[in-house]
C-alpha positions in Angstrom: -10.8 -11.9 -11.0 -10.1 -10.8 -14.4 -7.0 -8.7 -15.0 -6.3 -6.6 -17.9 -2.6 -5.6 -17.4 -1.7 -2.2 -20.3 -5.1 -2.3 -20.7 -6.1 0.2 -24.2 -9.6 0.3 -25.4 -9.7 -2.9 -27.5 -12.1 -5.6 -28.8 -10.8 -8.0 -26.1 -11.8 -5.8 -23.0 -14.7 -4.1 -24.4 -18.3 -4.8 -24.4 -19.3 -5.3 -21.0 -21.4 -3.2 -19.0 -20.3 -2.3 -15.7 -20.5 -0.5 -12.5 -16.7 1.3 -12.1 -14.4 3.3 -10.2 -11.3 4.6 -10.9 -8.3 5.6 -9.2 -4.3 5.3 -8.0 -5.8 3.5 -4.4 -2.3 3.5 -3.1 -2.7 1.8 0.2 -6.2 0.6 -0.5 -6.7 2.4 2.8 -9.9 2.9 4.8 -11.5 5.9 2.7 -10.3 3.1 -1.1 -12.6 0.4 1.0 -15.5 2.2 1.5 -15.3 2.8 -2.8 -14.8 -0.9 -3.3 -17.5 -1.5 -1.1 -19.8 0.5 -2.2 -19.0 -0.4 -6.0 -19.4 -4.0 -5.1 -23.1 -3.1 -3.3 -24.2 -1.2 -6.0 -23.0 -4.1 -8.9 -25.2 -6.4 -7.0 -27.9 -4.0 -6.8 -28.1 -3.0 -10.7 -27.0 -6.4 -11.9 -23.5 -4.9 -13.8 -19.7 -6.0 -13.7 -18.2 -4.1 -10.5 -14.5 -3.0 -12.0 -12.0 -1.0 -11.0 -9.6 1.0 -13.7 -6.0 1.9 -11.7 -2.7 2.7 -12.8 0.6 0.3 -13.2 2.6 3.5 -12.1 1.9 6.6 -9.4 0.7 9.1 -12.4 3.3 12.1 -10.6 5.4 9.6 -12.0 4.8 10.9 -15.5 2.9 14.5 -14.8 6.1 15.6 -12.2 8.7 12.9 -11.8 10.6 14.9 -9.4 7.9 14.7 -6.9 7.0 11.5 -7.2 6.1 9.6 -4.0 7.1 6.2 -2.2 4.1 3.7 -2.3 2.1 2.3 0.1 1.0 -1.0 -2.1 2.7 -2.3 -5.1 0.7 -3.1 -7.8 0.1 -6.8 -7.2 -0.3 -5.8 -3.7 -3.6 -3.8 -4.9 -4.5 -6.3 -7.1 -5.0 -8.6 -3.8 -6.9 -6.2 -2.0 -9.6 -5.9 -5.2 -10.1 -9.6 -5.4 -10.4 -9.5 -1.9 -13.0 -7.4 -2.2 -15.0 -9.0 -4.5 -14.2 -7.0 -7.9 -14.4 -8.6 -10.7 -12.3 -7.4 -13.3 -8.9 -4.8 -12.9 -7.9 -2.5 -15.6 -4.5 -2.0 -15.3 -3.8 1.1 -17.2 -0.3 2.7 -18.3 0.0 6.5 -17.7 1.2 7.9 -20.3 1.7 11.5 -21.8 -0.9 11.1 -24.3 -3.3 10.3 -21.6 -1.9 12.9 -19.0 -3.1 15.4 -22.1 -6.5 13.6 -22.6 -9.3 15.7 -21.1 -11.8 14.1 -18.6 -14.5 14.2 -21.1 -12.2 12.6 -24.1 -11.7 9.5 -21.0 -14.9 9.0 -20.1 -16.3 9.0 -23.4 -12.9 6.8 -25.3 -12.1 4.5 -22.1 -15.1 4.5 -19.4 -18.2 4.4 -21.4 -17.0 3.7 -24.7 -14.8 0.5 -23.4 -16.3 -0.4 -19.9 -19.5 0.0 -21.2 -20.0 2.1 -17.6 -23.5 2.6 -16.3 -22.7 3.7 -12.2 -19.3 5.8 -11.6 -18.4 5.8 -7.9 -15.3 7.8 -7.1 -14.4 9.7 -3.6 -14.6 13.2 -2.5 -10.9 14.4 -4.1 -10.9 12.6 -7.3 -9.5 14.4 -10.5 -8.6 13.2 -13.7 -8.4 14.6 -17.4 -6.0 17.1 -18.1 -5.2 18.5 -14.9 -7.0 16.6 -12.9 -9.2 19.9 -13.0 -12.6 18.0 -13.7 -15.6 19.5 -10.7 -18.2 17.7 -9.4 -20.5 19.6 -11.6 -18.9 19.0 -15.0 -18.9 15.5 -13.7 -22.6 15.4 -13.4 -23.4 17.1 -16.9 -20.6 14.3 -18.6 -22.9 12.0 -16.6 -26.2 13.1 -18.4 -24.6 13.7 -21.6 -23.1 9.9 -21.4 -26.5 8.3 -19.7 -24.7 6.7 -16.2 -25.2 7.3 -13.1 -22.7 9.0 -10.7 -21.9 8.6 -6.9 -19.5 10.6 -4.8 -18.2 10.0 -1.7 -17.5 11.9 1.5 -13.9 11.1 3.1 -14.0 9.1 5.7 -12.6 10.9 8.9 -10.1 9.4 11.4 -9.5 12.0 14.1 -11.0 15.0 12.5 -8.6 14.6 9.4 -9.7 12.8 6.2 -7.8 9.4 5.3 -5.4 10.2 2.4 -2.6 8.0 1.3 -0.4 11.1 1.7 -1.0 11.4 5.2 -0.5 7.8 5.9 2.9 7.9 4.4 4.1 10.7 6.6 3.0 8.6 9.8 5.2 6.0 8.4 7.9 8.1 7.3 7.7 9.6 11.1 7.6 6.1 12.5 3.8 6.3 13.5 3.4 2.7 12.4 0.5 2.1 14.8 -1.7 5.0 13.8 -0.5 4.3 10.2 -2.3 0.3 10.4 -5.5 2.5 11.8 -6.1 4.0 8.6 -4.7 1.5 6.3 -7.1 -0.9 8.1 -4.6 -3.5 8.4 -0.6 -3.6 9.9 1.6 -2.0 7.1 3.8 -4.7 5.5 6.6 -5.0 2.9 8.4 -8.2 1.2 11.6 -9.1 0.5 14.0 -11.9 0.5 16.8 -12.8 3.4 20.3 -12.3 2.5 23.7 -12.3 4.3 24.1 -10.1 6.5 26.9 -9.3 8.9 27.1 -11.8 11.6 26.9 -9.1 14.8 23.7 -10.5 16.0 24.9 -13.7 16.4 27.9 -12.9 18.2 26.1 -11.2 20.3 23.9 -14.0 21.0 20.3 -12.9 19.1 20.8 -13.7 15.4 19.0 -11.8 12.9 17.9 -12.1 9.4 18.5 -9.2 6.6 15.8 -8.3 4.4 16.6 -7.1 0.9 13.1 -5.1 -0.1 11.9 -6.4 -3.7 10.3 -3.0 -4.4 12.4 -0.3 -3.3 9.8 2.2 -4.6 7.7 1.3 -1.4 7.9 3.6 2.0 10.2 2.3 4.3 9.8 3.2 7.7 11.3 5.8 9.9 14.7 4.1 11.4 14.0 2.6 15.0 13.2 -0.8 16.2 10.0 -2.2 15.9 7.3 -5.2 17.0 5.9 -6.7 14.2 5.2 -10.2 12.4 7.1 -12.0 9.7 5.4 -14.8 7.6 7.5 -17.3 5.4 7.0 -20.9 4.4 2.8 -19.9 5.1 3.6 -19.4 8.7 3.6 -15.9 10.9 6.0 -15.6 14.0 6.8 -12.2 15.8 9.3 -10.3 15.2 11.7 -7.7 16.3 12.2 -5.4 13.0 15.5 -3.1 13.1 15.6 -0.5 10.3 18.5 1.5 10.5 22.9 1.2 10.9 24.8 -0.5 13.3 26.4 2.7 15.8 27.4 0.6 18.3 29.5 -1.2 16.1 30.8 1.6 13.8 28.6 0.6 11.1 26.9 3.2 9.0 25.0 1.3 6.3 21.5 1.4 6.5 19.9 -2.3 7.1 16.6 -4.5 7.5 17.1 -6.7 10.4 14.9 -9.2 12.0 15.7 -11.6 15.1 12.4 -14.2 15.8 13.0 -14.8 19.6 13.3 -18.7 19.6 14.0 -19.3 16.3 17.0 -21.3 15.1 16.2 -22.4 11.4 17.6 -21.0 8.0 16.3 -18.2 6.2 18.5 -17.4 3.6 17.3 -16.6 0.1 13.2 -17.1 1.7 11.1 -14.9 0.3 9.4 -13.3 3.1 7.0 -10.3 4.4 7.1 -8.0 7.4 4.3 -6.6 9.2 5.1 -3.6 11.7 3.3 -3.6 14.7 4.2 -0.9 17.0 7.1 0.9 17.1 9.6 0.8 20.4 12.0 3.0 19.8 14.9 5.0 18.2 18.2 3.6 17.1 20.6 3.8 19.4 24.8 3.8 19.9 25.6 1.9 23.5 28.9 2.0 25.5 28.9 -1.9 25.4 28.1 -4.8 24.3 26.8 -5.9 27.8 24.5 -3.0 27.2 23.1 -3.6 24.0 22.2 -7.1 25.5 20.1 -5.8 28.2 18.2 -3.5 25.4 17.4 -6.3 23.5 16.0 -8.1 26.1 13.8 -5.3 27.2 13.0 -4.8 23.4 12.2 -8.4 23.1 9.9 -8.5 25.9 8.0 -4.8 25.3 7.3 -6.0 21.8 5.9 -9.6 23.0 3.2 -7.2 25.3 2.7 -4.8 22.1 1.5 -7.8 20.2 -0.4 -9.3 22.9 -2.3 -6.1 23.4 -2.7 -5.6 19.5 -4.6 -9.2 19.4 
């Protein structure tokens, strides 16, 4: 796959003819797929480049940075999920200002057609760009017989009578709902990191865990509690227990990423590692003793085992 990182309009990307789409795709979630799907269907089908045109940064980031949201994917994250897919080449596209202030017409005509060389546009049911981001379906189908391509747009796909929108899915993981959360991302949520030292308790106490420092801290983390889930490190996955929160029992307020991997003895430090969340168990809690926090973690050990059984 073919990746043009601050892509511009230039000699060296232009020329081609292609089938394209265009969008944020935080999450690359269910209702992204069924776009990259259909882009790839319909590249094969009219014999053009099947691309996709994305953005290095959330573009709130530039309209309202005060609002801007936690992400569901970092950007090589996406990037995986395209070649996955079968895309050919990724625009990677800077928002800036100037662009914010271009209208959708000025885009399609500078960057779409007049770079990508764009015969098929496939985009979904809520998609707005051009100063705005007030462009209708209708203007949209007079740019497309002004600009001679052809123009698909799809319905939302529907999960449980609601439309699959990366906003929703971050409020399920911001509420903890990791489960339902995987449903619409079509895969478990994840996030990466690398171990560092951590405090020692879990030892002591007899189940040693591992503390993740998050590479990306621009990415949703998950509503405290303790979770089932996978880590993978050295190309190998083993489950988990994931603890996202502070330490009450031991008077400890800072907010940590903990995992203990039932049977696991090695050394961690300084891997680089990801985390997949599974289900979630339950909330974070401050216990009388020691003695009882060791009886939790053995029922948490053993509830998560059956959560991941049942998830296979």
């Amino acid at each position: 796959m073919n990746i043009y990182r601050e892509f511009t309009p230039s000699l060296q990307s232009c020329g081609v003819s292609t089938v394209a789409t265009m969008g944020t795709f935080d999450g690359v979630h269910l209702g992204h797929q069924a776009i990259l799907s259909r882009v790839i269907e319909s590249s094969e089908r009219l014999h053009e480049i099947p691309v996709v045109l994305t953005f290095a940064k959330h573009p709130i980031s530039v309209i309202k940075p005060e609002i801007t949201p936690k992400l569901l994917t970092t950007l090589d994250e996406k990037l995986a999920q395209f070649k996955r897919y079968g895309i050919q080449s990724v625009y990677v596209l800077s928002f800036t200002p100037k662009i914010a202030g271009m209208t959708a017409e000025q885009f399609i005509s500078e960057y779409l057609v007049g770079c990508l060389g764009m015969k098929y546009f496939i985009v979904g049911y809520d998609h707005g760009f051009g100063k705005g981001r007030h462009v209708s379906t209708a203007e949209l189908e007079d740019f497309s017989l002004k600009y001679h391509f052809g123009l698909e747009i799809l319905q939302p796909v529907i999960i449980d009578g609601k439309p699959v929108k990366s906003s929703f899915i971050r409020e399920l993981l911001f509420e903890g709902k990791v489960e339902k959360a995987s449903v619409l991302l079509g895969s478990s949520y994840s996030l990466e990191g690398a171990i560092i030292e951590g405090r020692g308790i879990g030892k002591e106490i007899g189940f040693p865990t591992a503390n993740i420092e998050i590479y990306d801290n621009e990415k949703v983390i998950p509503a405290e509690g303790v979770y089932s889930g996978k880590i993978l490190f050295d190309k190998k996955f083993m489950d988990a227990l994931i603890v996202i929160g502070a330490s009450p029992t031991f008077n400890v307020q800072k907010q940590t990423i903990e995992i203990h991997i039932p049977g696991f003895s090695g050394n961690l430090y300084e891997k680089k590692v990801r985390i997949e969340f599974v289900c979630r168990l339950r909330d974070i809690e401050k216990f009388h003793s020691r003695h009882d926090l060791i009886q939790q973690i053995k029922r948490d050990i053993e509830q998560s085992k059956q959560c991941i059984t049942n998830k296979k």
